[in-house]
C-alpha positions in Angstrom: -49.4 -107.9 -120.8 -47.4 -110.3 -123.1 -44.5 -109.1 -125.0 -44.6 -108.9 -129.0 -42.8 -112.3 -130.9 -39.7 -111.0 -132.6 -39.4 -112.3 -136.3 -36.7 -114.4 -135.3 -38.9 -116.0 -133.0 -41.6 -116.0 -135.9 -39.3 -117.5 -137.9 -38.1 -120.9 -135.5 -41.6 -121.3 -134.5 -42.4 -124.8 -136.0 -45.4 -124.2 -138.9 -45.3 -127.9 -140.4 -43.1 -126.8 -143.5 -42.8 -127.9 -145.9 -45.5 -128.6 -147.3 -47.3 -129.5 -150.9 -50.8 -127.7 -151.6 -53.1 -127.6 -154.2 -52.7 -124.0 -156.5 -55.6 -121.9 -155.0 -58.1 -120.9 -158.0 -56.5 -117.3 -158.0 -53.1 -118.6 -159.0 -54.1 -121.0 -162.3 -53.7 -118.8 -164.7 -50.8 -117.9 -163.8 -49.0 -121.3 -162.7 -51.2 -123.4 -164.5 -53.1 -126.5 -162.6 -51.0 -128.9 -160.2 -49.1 -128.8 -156.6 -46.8 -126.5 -155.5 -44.3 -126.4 -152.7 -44.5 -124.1 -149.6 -41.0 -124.2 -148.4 -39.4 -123.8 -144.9 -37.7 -121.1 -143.8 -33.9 -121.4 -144.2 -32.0 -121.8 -141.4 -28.8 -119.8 -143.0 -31.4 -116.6 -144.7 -32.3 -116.0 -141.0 -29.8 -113.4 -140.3 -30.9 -111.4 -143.1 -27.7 -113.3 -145.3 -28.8 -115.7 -148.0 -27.0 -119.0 -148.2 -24.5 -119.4 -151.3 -23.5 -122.2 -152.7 -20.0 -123.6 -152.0 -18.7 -123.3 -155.7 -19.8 -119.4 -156.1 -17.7 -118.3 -153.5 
């Protein structure tokens, strides 16, 4: 029987991001027509703690 992936695991586990898609049909009207940006997960938000910027601290 395997074991279940924990998120953490989910989250290293290399997905080729990021990337740049085409909007999908559904999302036109609201974003209008073009290329967005599926980001990677970051490294720092992992531990459930978002990364600040220097300065705001």
């Amino acid at each position: 029987m395997q074991t279940r992936k924990s998120w953490r695991e989910k989250l290293e586990k290399e997905q080729g991001l990021p990337k740049i898609v085409d909007i999908p049909p559904k999302m036109i009207k609201r974003l209008g027509q073009g290329k967005m940006l599926i980001p990677k997960p970051c490294k720092n938000c992992s531990n459930g703690t978002y990364a600040l910027d220097e300065r705001s601290t």
